[in-house]
N, C-alpha and C positions, 0 to 999 in steps of 0.2 A: 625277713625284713621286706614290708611292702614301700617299694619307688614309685610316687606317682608323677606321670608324667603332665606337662604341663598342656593345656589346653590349645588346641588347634595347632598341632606340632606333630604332624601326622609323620614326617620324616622323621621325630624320635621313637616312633611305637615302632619295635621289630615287624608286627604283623604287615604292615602297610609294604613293609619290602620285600617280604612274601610274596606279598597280590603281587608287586610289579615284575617279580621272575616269572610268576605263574602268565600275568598278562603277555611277557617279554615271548616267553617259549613258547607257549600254544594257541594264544590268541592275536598277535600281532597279523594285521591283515587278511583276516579271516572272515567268511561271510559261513557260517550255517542254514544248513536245508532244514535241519529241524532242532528242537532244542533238544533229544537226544543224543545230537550229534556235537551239540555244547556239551552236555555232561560228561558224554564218554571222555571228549576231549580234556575236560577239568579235572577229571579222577586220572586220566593218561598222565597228564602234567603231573600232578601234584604225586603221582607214584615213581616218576621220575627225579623225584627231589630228593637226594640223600641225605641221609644225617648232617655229612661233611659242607655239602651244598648248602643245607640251609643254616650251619653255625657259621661258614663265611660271611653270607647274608644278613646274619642279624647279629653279629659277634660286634658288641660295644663296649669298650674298654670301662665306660661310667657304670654300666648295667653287672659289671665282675667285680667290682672294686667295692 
């Protein structure tokens, strides 16, 4: 069954609350020397996201139902 979500409703798309963990944990107040120094940090972050972490994250009772 495909849900589509409604348009410019970026707080019902799970992904968008993703970004805001990934922004929360490794990029909040952050300045880079180089932009491999963003990547590593991106793939750091996002390797630190467990399964459990990101089903709390985007777990929507409308999206199981």
């Amino acid at each position: 069954m495909i849900l589509h979500i409604p348009p410019y409703t970026p707080e019902m798309n799970p992904i968008e609350q993703i970004w805001a963990e990934i922004r929360k944990r490794g990029f909040a107040n952050q300045i880079f020397q180089t932009l491999e120094k963003v990547v590593d940090t991106l793939c750091e972050t996002i390797n630190s996201l467990t399964p459990d972490v990101i089903k709390s994250i985007t777990h929507r009772k409308w999206v199981l139902e």
